[in-house]
C-alpha positions as CSV (number, residue, x, y, z in Angstrom):
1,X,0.0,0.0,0.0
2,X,3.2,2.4,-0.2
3,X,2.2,3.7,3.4
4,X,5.3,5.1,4.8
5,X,6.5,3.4,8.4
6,X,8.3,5.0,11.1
7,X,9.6,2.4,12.6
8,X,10.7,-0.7,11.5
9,X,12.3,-2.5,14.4
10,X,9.4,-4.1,15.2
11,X,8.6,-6.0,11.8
12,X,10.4,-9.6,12.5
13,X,11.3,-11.9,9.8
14,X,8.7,-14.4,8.9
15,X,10.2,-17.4,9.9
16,X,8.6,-20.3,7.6
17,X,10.3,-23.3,6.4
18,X,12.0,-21.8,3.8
19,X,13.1,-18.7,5.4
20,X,14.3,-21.5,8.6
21,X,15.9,-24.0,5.9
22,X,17.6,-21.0,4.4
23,X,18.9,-19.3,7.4
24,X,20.0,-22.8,9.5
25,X,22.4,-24.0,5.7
26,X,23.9,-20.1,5.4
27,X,25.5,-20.8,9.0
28,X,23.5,-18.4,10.7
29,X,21.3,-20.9,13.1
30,X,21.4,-24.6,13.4
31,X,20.5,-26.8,10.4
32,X,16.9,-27.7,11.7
33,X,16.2,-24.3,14.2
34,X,13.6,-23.1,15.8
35,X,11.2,-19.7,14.9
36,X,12.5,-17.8,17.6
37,X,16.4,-18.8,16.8
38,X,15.4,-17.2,13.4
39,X,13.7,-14.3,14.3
40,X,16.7,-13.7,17.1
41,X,19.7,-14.1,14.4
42,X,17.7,-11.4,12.2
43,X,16.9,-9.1,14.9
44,X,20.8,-9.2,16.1
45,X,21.9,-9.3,11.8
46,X,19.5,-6.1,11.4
47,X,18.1,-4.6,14.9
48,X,16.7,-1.6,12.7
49,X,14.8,-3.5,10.5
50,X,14.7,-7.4,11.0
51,X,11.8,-8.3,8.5
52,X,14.2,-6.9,5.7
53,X,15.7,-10.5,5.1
54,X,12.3,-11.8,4.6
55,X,11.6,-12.0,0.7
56,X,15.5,-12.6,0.0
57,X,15.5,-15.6,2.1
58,X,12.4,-17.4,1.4
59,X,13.0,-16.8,-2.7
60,X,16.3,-18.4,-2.1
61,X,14.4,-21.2,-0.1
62,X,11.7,-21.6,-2.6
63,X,13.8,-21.6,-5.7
64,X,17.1,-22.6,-5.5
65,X,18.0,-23.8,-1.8
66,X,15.0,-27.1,-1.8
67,X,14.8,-29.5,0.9
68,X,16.2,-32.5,-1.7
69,X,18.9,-31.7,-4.2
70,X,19.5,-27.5,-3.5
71,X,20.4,-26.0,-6.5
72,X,23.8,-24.3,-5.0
73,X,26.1,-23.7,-7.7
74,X,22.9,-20.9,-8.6
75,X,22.7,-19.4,-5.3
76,X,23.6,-15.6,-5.2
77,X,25.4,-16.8,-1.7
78,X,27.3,-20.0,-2.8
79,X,30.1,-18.5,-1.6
80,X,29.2,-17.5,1.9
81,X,27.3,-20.6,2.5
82,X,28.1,-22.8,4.9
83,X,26.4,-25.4,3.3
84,X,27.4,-25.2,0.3
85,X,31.2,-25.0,1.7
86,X,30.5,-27.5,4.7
87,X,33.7,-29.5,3.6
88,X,35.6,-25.9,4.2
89,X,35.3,-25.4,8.0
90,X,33.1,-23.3,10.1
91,X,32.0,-19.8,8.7
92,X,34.0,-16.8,10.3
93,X,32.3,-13.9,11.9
94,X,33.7,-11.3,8.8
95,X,31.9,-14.1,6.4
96,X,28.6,-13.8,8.7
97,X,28.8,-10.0,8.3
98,X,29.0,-9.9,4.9
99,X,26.3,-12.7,4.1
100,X,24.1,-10.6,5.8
101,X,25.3,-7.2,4.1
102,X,24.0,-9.3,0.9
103,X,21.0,-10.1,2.0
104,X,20.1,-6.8,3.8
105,X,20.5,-4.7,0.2
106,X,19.2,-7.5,-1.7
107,X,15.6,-7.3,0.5
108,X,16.2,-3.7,0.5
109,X,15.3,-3.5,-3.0
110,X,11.3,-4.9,-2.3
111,X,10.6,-4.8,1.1
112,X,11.7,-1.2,1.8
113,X,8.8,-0.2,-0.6
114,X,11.3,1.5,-2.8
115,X,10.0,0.1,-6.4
116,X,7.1,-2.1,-7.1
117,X,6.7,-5.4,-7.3
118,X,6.7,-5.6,-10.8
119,X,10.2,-3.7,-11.1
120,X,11.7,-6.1,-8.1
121,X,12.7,-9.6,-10.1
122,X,14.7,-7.0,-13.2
123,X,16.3,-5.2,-9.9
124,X,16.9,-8.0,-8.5
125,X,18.8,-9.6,-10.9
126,X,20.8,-6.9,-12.2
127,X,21.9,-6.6,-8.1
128,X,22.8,-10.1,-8.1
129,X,25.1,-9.7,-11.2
130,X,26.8,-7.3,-9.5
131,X,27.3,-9.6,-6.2
């Protein structure tokens, strides 16, 4: 409705099973956490604005990162991911930071109400070939 907000520190991340599967294989939770581990990790990842990873992480979870056979080698955050890099080690703390930098300006792009819906998926894309 393109009603301007205030405040957004009080808009938590919608914590589904994609946004969960998405957030426990980046490294940022546990592999199988709970809603309020989620909704935590975004709040301490963005305290200003924690709903801001929401659309980011659940298109991620409903089109590339699947429950059987994740697409990774397509994921915007292959890189970062500690699933994707699971034979690599643990994530570091600089890694975490910038995984969530990504996501942050990624989500930016929609749920900020800065361009419409229809202008999000060419935005999007032309912010992810610049990742």
């Amino acid at each position: 409705f393109h009603i301007p907000m205030t405040d957004y520190r009080q808009i938590d991340i919608s914590a589904d099973v994609q946004v969960c599967r998405v957030m426990g294989r980046l490294g940022f939770v546990s592999e199988d956490p709970s809603v309020e581990a989620v909704v935590r990790i975004a709040k301490e990842l963005h305290s200003e604005f924690p709903g801001i990873f929401d659309l980011a992480v659940w298109d991620i979870g409903r089109s590339i990162c699947r429950p059987v056979n994740p697409r990774c080698p397509k994921c915007p955050l292959n890189d970062l991911c500690a699933y994707a890099n699971r034979d690599q080690g643990p994530l570091t703390t600089s890694l975490i930071g910038a995984m969530g930098a990504d996501l942050a300006n990624l989500s930016a792009l929609r749920d900020q109400g800065l361009i419409t819906a229809a202008d999000y998926d060419a935005k999007k894309a032309d912010w992810l070939r610049r990742l």
